[in-house]
N, C-alpha and C positions, 0 to 999 in steps of 0.2 A: 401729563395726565395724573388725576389723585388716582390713589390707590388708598385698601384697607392695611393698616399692620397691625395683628395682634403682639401682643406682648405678653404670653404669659406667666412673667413670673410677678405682673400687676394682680393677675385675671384670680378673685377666690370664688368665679361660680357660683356667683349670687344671680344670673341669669336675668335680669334687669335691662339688657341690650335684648333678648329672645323675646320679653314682655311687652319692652316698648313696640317691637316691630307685629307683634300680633295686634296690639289697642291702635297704632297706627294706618296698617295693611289688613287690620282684621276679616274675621271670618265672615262679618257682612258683603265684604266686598268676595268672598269668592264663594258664598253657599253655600257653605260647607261646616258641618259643625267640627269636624275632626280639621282644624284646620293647624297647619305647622308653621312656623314663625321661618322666616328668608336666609335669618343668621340663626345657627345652632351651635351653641358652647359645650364642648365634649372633653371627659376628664380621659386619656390615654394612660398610659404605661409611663410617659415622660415628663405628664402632666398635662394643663389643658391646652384645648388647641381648638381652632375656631372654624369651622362648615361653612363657609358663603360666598357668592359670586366673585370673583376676584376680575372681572371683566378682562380675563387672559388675552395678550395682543395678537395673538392667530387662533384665539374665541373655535375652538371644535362643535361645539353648540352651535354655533351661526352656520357651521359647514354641513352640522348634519341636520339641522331642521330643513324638512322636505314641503313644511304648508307656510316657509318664511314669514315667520313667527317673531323670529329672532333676528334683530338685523344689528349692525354696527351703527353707530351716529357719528356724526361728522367730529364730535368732541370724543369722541375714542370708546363711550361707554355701551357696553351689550343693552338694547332696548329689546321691550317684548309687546307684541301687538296679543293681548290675551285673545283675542277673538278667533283668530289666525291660527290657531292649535289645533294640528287636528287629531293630537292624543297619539300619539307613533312612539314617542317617549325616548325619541337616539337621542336628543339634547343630552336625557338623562343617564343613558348608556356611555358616552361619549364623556362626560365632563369631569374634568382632571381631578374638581374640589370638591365632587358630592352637591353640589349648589342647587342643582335644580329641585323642586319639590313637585312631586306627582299627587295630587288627588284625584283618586280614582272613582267617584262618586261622579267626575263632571268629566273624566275621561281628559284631562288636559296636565300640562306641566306648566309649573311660572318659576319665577325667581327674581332675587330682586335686583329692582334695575334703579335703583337709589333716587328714585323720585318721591320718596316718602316724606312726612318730615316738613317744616314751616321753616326750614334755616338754611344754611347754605352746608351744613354735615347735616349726613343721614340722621335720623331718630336714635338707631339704636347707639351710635354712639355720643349723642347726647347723653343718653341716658348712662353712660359707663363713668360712675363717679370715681374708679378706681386708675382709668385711664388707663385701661388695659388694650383698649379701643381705639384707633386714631385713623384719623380721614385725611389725608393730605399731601402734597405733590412730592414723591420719599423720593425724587431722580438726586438731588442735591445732597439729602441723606443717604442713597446706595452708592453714589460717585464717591464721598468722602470714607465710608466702607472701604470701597475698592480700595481708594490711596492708600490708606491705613493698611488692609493687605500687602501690597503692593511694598510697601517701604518696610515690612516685614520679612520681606522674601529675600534670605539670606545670597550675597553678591556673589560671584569668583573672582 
């Protein structure tokens, strides 16, 4: 399955991934003029570090949405039926990454479910010219991780 990986010691918080996903996902589409972008780029204590749906493989958002809103897809990724909300907000209680975003004006939660976008990567990281950003199947890159660990781990 793809997955997001930030990278921050690409990322200078130019916030260009948060832009695209609002001109993309914009505020027309949900009413709202305070409307918040899917992915939020946040500067910590360690540096930056990145807020958005990570489509977690036991998804606690899918277990606590009560108006199944939230469902898994046959391709592995968290989909959201926006109509199906009925504003309870435990996705938003519940979710490991901070992902979900509430506006309270229409009483519902969404987040993104990476159908944004004319391409086969989401928008916002099209938009990440520093490539801080990456869309893509990281199982080959966390396997080779591990080995790399692993042949590290000193023997008896």
């Amino acid at each position: 399955m793809k997955a997001f990986q930030f990278i921050p010691d690409k990322c200078d918080l130019c916030r260009k991934c948060e832009e695209a996903c609002v001109a993309v996902c914009g505020s027309s589409k949900k009413e709202s003029g305070g409307y918040v972008p899917h992915i939020r780029v946040l500067q910590g204590p360690e540096g930056p570090f990145m807020r958005l749906c990570k489509h977690c493989e036991d998804s606690p958002c899918v277990d606590a949405c009560i108006g199944e809103s939230l469902q898994r897809g046959p391709d592995g990724l968290v989909t959201q039926d926006e109509t199906r909300c009925i504003g309870c907000f435990m996705c938003n209680m519940v979710c490991p990454n901070g992902a979900m975003k509430t506006i309270m004006s229409l009483e519902k939660a969404f987040k993104c479910t990476l159908m944004c976008g004319e391409k086969q990567i989401p928008t916002c990281v099209a938009s990440c010219d520093r490539e801080a950003l990456i869309f893509d199947d990281l199982r080959a890159h966390n396997n080779a991780v591990r080995r790399k660990k692993i042949k590290e781990i000193p023997h008896k």
